[in-house]
N, C-alpha and C positions, 0 to 999 in steps of 0.2 A: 609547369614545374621547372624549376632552373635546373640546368643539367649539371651543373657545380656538384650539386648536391649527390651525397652518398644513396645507396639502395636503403638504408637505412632511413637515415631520414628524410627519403622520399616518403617512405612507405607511413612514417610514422606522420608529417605531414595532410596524407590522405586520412588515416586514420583521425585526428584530427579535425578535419572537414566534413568528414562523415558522420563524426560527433556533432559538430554545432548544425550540423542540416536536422540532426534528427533534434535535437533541443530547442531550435526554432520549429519547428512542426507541434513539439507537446506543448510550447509554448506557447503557439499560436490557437490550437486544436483541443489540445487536453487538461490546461487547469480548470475549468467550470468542473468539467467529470472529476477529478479529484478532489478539488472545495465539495461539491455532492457528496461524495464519496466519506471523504472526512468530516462531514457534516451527522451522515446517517450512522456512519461507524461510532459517532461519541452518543449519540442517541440509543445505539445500541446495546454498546460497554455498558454508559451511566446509569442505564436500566437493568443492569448486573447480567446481559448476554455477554457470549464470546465470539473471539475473533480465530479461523481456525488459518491457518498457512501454508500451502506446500510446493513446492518445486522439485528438480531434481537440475545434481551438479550444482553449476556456478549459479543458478537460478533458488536452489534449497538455497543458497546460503544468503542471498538475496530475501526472502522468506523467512529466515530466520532471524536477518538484522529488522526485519520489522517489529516481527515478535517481543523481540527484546526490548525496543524502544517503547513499546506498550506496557512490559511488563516492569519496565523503569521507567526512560523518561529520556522526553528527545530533548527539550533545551529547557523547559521551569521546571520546577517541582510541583508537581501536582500528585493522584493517589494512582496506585497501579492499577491494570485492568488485565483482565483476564483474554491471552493468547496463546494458542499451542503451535509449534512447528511440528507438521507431524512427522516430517525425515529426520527431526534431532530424538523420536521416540526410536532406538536401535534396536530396544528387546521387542519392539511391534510391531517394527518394519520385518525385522528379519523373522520372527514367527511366524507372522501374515505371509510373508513373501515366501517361506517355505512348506507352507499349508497352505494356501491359496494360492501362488502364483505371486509376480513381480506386481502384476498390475491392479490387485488391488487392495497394495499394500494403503495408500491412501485411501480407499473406498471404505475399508470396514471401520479404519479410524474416524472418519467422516461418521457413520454410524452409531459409534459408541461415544463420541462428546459431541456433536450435532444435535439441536435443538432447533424446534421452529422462531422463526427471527434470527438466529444467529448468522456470523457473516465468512464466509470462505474467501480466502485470496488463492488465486492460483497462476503462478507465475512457469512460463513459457516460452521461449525462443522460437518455438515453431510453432506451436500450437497443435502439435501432434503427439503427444505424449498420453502413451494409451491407460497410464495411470492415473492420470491427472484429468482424463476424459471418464474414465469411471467416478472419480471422485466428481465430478460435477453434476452428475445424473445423479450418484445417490444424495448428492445435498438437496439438488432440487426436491427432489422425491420425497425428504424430509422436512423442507419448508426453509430450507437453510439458504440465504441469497449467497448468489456465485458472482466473484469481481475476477477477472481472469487479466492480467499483462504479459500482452506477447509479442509478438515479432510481428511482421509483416499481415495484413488480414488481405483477403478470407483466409480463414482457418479452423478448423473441427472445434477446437475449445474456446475461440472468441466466439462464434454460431451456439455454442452448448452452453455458455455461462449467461445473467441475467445481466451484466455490463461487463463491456469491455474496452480496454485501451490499448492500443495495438501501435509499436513501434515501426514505421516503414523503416526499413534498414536492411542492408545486403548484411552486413556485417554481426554474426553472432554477438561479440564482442562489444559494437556499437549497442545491438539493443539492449544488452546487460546493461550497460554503463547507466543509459537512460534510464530502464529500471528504476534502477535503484537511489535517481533522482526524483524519478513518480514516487517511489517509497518517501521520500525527505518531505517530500510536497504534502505527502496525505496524512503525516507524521504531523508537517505543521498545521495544516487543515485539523487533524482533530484534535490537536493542543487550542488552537484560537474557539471550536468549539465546547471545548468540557471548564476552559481556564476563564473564569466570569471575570469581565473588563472591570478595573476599578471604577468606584462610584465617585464621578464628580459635584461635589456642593457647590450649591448654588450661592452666590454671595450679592448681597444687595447693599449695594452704598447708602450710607444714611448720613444726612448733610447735620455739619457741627452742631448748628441754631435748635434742629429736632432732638440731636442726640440733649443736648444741654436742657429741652426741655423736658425730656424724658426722666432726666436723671433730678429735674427738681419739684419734680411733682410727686 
């Protein structure tokens, strides 16, 4: 690092380089799992199942930009499909979290729109988030496939979900970022799945001599 340089943008330098390590790693590692991924989710949706979502902090909101992009629209126009964040439900969270406890404020939502087939995302920095580890056990339980993106593996909720993508990265921050590019990636995966390729015609040359005979018979 050049010593020229401020504390600042040293640091944001690093920051920086810790970004494209981990972006060349999903890059390298992780688009098949998300083509997969956004393959099985429009097969899901198109079948009139749901997508469920949760995180906590900067990760809920990660989770909830997915959401939305489902239940509008990531770059054509195509029909909405049904996605819930279950940290943007406040009167659920905080009921649940005051009758049952913090952790399984996602668990019993999971239970009341969980259906078999449908698909849980659960996003995680550490992969220790003890509510977000209940929520994975009662979906299983219900038949409900668990996609979990977290930080660094091993970890309790990538071991506990049915697939996982797991960002090596020291940096909180870094695997947020990343995130929430796997989100764009599986955003466009299940756009190229649900959005049918235009139909190309077939066109066949017909030579002058035939057309001319065509046309005087």
């Amino acid at each position: 690092m050049d010593p020229s340089l401020s504390h600042g943008t040293s640091e944001a330098h690093r920051h920086c380089r810790s970004l494209q390590e981990a972006l060349d790693a999903l890059r390298r590692d992780g688009l098949d799992r998300i083509s997969q991924w956004g393959t099985h989710l429009a097969a899901v949706l198109g079948a009139g199942g749901r997508l469920l979502a949760a995180g906590n902090g900067g990760s809920a909101a990660q989770a909830q930009h997915l959401t939305a992009e489902l239940v509008g629209r990531y770059r054509r126009e195509r029909p909405a499909y049904s996605a819930i964040a279950l940290h943007a439900e406040t009167s659920s969270v905080t009921a649940i979290g005051n009758d049952y406890g913090f952790e399984q404020v996602f668990a019993r939502q999971v239970a009341a729109h969980g259906r078999d087939g449908d698909v849980l995302v659960l996003l995680s920095t550490s992969g220790r988030s003890a509510n977000l580890l209940s929520a994975a056990m009662t979906a299983r339980a219900s038949g409900v496939r668990v996609w979990a993106l977290t930080g660094p593996a091993p970890n309790p909720l990538a071991e506990a979900a049915d697939d996982a993508l797991c960002i090596a990265a020291d940096s909180t921050a870094t695997v947020q970022e990343a995130h929430l590019v796997a989100v764009h990636l599986l955003c466009e995966s299940f756009d190229a799945a649900v959005t049918p390729r235009p139909s190309r015609r077939l066109k066949i040359a017909v030579k002058p001599s035939v057309a001319a005979a065509e046309g005087a018979s």
